[in-house]
C-alpha positions as CSV (number, residue, x, y, z in Angstrom):
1,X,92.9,118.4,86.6
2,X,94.3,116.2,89.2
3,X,97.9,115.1,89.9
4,X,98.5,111.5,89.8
5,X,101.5,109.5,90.1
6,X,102.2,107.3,86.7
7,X,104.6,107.2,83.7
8,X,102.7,110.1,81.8
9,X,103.0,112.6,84.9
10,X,105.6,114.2,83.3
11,X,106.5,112.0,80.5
12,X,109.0,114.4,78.7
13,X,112.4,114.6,79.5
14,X,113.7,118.1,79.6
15,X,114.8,120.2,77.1
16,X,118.7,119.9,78.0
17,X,117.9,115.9,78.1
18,X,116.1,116.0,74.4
19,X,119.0,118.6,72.5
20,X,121.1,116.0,74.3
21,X,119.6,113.0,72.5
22,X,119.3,114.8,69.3
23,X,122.9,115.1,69.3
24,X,123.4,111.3,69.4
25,X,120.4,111.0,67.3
26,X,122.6,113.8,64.4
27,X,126.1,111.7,65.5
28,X,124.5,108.0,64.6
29,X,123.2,109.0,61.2
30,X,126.5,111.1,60.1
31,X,128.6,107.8,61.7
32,X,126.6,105.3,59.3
33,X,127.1,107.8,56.3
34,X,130.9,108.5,56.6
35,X,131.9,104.9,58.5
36,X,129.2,102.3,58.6
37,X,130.1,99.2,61.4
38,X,130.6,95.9,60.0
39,X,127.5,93.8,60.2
40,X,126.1,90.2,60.0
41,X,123.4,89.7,58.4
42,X,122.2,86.6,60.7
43,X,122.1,89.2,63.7
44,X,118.9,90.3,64.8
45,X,118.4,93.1,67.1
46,X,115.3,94.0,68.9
47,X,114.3,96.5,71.5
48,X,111.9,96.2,74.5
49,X,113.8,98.3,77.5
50,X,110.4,99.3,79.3
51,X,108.1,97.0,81.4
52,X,107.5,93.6,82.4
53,X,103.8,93.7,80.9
54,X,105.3,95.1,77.8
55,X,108.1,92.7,77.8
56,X,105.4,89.8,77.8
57,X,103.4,91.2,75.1
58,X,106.6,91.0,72.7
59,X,107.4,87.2,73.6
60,X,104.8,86.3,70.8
61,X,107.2,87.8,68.5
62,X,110.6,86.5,69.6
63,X,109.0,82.8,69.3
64,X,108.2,83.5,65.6
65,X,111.5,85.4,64.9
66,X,113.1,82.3,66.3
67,X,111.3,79.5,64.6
68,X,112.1,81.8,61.2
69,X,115.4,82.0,61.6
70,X,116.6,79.3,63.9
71,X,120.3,79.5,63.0
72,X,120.1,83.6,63.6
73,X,121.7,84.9,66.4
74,X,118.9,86.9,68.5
75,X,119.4,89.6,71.0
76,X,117.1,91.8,72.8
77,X,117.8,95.4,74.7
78,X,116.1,95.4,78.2
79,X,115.8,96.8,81.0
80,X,117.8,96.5,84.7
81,X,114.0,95.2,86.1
82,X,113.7,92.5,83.3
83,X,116.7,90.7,84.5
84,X,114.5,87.5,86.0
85,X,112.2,88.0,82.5
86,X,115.6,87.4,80.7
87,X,116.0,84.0,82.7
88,X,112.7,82.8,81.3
89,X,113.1,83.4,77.7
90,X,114.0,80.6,75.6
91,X,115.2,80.8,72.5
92,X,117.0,84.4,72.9
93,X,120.8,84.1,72.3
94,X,121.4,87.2,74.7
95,X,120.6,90.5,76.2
96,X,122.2,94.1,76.6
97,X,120.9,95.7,79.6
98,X,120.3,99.8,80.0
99,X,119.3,101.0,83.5
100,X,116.7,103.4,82.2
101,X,117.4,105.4,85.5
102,X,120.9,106.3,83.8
103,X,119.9,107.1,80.4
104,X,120.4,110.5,80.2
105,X,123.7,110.3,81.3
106,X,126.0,111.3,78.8
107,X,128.7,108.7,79.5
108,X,126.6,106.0,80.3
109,X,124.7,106.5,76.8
110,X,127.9,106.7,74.6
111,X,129.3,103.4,76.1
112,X,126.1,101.7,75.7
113,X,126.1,103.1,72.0
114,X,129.0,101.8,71.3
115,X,129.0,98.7,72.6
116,X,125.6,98.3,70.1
117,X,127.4,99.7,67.2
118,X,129.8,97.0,67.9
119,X,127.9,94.1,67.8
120,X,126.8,94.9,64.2
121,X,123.2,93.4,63.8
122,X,121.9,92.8,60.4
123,X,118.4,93.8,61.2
124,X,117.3,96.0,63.8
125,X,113.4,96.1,65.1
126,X,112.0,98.1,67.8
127,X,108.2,96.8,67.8
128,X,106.5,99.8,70.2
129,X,104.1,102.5,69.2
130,X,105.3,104.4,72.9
131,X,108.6,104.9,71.3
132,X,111.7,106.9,73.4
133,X,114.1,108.8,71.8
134,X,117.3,107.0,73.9
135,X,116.2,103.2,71.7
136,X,116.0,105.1,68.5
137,X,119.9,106.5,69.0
138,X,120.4,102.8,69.6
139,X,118.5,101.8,66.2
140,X,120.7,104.4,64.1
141,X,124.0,103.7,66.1
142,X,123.3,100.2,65.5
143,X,123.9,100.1,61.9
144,X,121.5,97.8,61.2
145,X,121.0,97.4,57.1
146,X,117.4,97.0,57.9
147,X,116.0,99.2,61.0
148,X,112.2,98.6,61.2
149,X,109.9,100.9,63.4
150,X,107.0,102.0,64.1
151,X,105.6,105.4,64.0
152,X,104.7,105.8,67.1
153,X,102.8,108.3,69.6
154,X,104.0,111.4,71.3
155,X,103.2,109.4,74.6
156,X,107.1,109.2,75.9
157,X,108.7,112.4,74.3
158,X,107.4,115.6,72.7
159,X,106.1,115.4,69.3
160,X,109.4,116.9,67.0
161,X,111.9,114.6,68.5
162,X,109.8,112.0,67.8
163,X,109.3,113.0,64.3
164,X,113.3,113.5,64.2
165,X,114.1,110.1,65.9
166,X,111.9,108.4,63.4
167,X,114.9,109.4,60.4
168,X,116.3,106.1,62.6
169,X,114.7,103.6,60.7
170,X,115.0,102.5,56.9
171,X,111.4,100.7,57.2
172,X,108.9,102.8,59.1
173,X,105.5,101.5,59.6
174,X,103.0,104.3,59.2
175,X,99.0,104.2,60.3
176,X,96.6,104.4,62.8
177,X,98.1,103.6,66.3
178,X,97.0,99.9,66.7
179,X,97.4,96.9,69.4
180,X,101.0,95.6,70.1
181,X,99.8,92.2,68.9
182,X,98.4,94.1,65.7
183,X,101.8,95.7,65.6
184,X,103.7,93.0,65.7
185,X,102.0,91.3,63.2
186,X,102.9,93.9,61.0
187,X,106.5,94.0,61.6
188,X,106.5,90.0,60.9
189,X,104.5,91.1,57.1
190,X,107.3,93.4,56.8
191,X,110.2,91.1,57.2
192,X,108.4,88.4,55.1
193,X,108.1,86.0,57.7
194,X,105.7,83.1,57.5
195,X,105.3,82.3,61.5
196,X,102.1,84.0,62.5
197,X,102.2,84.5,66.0
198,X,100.6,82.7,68.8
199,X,97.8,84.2,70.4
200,X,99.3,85.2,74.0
201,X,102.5,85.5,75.8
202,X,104.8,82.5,76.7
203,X,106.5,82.4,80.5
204,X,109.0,79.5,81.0
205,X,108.3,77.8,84.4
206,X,111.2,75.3,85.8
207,X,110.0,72.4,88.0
208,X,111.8,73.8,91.4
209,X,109.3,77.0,90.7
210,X,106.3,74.8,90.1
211,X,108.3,72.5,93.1
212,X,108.1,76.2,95.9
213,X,104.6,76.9,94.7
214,X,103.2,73.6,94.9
215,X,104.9,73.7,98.4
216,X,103.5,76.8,99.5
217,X,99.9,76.1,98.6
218,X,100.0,73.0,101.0
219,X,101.2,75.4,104.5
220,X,98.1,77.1,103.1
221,X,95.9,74.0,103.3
222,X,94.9,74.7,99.4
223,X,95.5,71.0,97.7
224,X,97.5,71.7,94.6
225,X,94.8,70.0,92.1
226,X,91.3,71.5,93.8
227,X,92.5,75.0,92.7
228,X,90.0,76.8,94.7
229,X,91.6,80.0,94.8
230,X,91.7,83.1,93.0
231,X,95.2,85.0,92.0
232,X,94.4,89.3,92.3
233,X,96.6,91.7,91.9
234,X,94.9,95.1,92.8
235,X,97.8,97.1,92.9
236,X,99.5,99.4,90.3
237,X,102.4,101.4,90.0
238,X,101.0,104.1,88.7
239,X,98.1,105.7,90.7
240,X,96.4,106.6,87.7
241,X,95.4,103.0,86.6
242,X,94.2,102.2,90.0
243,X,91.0,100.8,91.3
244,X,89.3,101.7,94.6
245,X,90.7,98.7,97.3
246,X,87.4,98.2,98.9
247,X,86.0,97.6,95.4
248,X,89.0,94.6,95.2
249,X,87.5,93.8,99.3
250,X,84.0,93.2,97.9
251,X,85.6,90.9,95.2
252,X,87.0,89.0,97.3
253,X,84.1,88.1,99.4
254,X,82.0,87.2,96.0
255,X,84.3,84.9,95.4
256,X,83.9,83.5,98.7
257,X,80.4,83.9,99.1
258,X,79.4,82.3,95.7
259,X,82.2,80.2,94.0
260,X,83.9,78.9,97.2
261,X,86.8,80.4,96.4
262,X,89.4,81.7,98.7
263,X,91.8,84.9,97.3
264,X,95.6,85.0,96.9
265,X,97.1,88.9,97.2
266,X,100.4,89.5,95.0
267,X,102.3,92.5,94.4
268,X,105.9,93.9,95.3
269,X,107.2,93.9,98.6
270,X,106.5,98.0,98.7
271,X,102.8,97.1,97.9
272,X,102.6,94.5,101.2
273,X,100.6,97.3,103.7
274,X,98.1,98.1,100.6
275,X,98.0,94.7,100.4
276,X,97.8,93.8,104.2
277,X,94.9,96.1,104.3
278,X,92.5,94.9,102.0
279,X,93.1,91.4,103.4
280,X,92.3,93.1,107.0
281,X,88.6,94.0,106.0
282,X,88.2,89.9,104.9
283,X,88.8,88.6,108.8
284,X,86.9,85.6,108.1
285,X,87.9,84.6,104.3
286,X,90.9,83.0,103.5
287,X,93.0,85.7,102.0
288,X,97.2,85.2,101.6
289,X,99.1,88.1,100.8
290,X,102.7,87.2,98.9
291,X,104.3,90.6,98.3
292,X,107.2,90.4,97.1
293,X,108.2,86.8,97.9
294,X,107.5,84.9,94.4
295,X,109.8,85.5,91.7
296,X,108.8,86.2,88.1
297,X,108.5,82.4,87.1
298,X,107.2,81.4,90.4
299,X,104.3,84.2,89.8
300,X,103.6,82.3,86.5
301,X,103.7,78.7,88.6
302,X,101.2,80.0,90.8
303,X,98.9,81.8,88.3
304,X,98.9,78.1,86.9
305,X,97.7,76.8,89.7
306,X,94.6,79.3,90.2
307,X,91.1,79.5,89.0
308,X,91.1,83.0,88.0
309,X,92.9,86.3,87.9
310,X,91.7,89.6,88.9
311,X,93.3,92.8,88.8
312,X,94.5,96.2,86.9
313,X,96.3,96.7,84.2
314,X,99.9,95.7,85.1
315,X,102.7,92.3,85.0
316,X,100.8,90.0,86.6
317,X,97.7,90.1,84.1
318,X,100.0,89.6,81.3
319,X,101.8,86.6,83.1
320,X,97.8,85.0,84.0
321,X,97.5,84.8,80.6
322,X,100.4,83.5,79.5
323,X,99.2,80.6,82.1
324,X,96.4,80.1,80.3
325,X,93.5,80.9,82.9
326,X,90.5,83.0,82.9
327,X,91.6,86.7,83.6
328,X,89.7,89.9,84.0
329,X,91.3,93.2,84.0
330,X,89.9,96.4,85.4
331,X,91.0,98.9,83.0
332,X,90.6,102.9,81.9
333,X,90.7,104.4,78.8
334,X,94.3,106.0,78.8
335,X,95.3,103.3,76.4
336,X,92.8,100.7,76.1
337,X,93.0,98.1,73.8
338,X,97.3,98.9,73.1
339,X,97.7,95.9,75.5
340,X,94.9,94.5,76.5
341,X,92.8,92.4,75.8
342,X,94.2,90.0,73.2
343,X,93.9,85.9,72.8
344,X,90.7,84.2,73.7
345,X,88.0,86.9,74.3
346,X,86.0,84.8,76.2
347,X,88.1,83.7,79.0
348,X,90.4,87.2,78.6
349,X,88.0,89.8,79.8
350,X,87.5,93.8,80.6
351,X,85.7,95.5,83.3
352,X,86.0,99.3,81.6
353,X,83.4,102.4,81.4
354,X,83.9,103.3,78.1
355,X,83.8,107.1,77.7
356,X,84.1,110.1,75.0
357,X,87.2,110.9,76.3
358,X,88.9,107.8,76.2
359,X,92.4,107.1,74.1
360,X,93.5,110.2,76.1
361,X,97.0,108.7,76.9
362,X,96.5,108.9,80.7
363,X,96.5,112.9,79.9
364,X,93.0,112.9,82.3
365,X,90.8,115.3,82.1
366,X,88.4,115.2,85.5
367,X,88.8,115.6,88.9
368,X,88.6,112.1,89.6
369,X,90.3,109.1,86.8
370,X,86.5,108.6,85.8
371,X,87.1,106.4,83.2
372,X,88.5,103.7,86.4
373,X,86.7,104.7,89.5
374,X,83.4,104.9,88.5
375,X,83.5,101.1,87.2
376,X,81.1,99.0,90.1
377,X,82.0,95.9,91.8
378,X,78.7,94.6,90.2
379,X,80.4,95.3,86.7
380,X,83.4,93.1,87.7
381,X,81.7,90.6,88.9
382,X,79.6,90.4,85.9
383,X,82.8,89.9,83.9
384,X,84.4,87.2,86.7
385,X,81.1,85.5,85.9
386,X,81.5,85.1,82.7
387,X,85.2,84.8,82.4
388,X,84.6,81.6,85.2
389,X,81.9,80.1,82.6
390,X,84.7,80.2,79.5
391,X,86.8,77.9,81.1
C-alpha cells in the first residue's frame, strides 16, 4: 500500500495526546455532576472546527436553526482557516475560534474549555459523523442541558475514545453512517424543528466582491454577462483525492474545442506552479490562473459568474454550488456520498469508478488510488455534458 499525503495518513493522535483528552473528557463529566455552569436556554452552540467544504455543507442548518429561533443567540466553534467563512455568514451571532494546530496543547485546551463552559449554552449540537475527541471535551465542558451528536466513524480518532467521547452527549443519534445533509436533517427531527433545510449551501457575496470580479473579468477580455468560461479547481490538499493534471489539460481543451469556452484556474497561492503548469500545456487556449488572489466571497462572485465548475472534491465545489451553477466533481470512494453530491442531481454531478472497495475511509488498498486515477477524461466529459444540458 502506497503513502499518500491527506487527513487520514495518520489520522490518530498519539497515545499521550488521546489519555490526554480522556482526561478532559473524565474532568467535563465529573464538573457537570458536582458543579453544573449556569446556562441560558436561548443559547445555542454548535460545532464545525474542520474545513471550508465542511463548513459549507453545515450552512443549510444554521439558516434553519435561525429562522426557528430568531430571537436565540447562535454561536458556532471554528477553525483559525474559517475566519473569511465567518465574515460571510449571516445570521450567526458569533464565533469562538480553536487553531486546530494547537489542540493538543494542554494550556491552550483548558483556556478554550473554559471560556466554553463560561458562556453556558442551552443546547449544544455537533452535526459530524468524522467526530474528534478535542469538540466532544467542548460538548461536555459546555454544559449544555441538551448535547446532540452523532455517532460517528472511527475516521479522526481510534475507535474506544470515540466510544468514550460519545458519553458527551445526552441525545446521541445512532445508525448507519449517512450524508451530512441526511445528518443534519436528523439533528433538526431531533430538536423538533419545523424548517426543513434548503437544498445547498448559502455563501454571502457583498457588491465590492461582485464589484473586483466583475472588474477582473474585463482585463481578461471576458464580458461579465456572456459567461463563457469555465471555473476548475484541480487541485487538492490531500494527494489522495487527486486527479491526474493532464486529465484536467484535456478538459480544458474540450471545453475549448466544443463549447467555446475558455478555463479559469483557482486554488491557494501554494498550488500556483501546479496550476501554472497545467495552463502551460494549453499555449493557445485562454486559461487564467488566480491562485491565491480571490478571497472566500470573491471565489463565490466569480463561480457566479461562470458556466460550469470542474474539479475534486474540495472548498471550491462546495462554494460552485452554493452559486447555483452546474458542477461536476471528480471523486473516489474514500467517502463518497458523506458530502457530495447533494441538491439538484442533474446540474450537481460525479465523475467516480465505483468499486468493491469503496467507503474505505481513504484507508486505500492498491498501489495506485484506483478508485480516482483510473476515471477517463471521456467519463468527465460525459458528465460536463450533461451537467451543461441541466442548466
Amino acid at each position: 500500500m502506497k503513502d499518500y499525503k491527506s487527513d487520514q495518513d495518520a489520522p490518530h493522535p498519539t497515545l499521550n495526546k488521546e489519555f490526554r483528552g480522556l482526561f478532559f473528557l473524565l474532568m467535563g463529566r465529573f464538573l457537570f455532576w458536582i458543579c453544573p455552569p449556569r446556562v441560558r436556554r436561548n443559547r445555542i452552540l454548535l460545532f464545525r472546527p474542520e474545513r471550508m467544504g465542511d463548513y459549507l455543507v453545515f450552512t443549510p442548518l444554521l439558516r434553519a436553526l435561525r429562522k426557528e429561533y430568531p430571537r436565540h443567540e447562535i454561536r458556532v466553534v471554528i477553525s483559525t482557516e474559517l475566519r473569511a467563512i465567518a465574515r460571510t455568514t449571516p445570521g450567526v451571532d458569533g464565533f469562538f475560534i480553536r487553531d486546530r494546530e494547537r489542540r493538543y496543547e494542554f494550556r491552550s485546551r483548558l483556556l478554550d474549555l473554559l471560556e466554553i463552559r463560561r458562556w453556558g449554552a442551552g443546547t449544544a449540537i455537533y452535526p459530524s459523523q468524522n467526530r474528534e475527541t478535542w469538540v466532544d471535551e467542548m460538548a461536555i465542558w459546555s454544559g449544555s442541558r441538551t448535547r446532540l451528536g452523532l455517532e460517528g466513524k472511527t475516521l479522526m480518532t481510534r475507535s474506544w475514545i470515540l466510544h468514550l467521547g460519545q458519553l458527551s452527549y445526552n441525545r446521541l443519534l445512532r445508525g448507519r453512517p449517512r450524508s451530512e445533509m441526511e445528518n443534519m436533517d436528523r439533528v433538526l427531527e431531533e430538536l423538533g424543528v419545523r424548517t426543513r433545510l434548503e437544498p445547498r449551501p448559502h455563501v454571502e457575496v457583498s457588491p465590492a466582491n461582485d464589484a473586483r470580479v466583475l472588474e477582473m473579468l474585463r482585463e481578461w477580455n471576458h464580458h461579465p454577462s456572456g459567461k463563457r468560461w469555465a471555473l476548475m479547481a484541480p487541485i487538492s490538499r490531500d494527494t489522495i483525492r487527486a486527479w491526474n493534471r493532464e486529465g484536467f489539460a484535456q478538459i480544458i481543451r474540450q471545453l475549448h474545442g466544443q463549447r467555446g469556452l475558455a478555463t479559469i484556474l483557482v486554488g491557494a497561492a501554494e498550488d500556483a506552479p501546479e496550476l501554472e503548469s497545467i495552463r502551460d500545456t494549453c499555449p493557445d487556449i485562454p486559461v487564467h490562473v488566480c491562485a491565491g488572489t480571490l478571497d472566500f466571497a470573491e471565489l463565490a462572485a466569480m463561480a457566479r459568474h461562470s458556466e460550469v465548475f470542474i474539479g475534486v472534491e474540495s472548498g471550491p465545489l462546495h462554494i460552485a454550488v452554493a452559486a447555483g451553477i452546474p458542477s461536476v466533481c471528480i471523486m473516489g470512494g474514500g467517502l463518497f456520498g458523506q458530502f457530495f453530491p447533494y441538491g439538484d442531481r442533474k446540474r450537481n454531478r460525479v465523475a467516480h469508478k465505483p468499486l468493491p472497495c469503496y467507503d474505505c475511509e481513504w484507508k486505500c488498498i492498491h498501489e495506485t488510488v484506483r478508485c480516482l486515477q483510473e476515471i477517463t477524461t471521456g467519463r468527465v466529459w460525459r458528465e460536463v455534458e450533461i451537467a451543461l444540458e441541466a442548466r
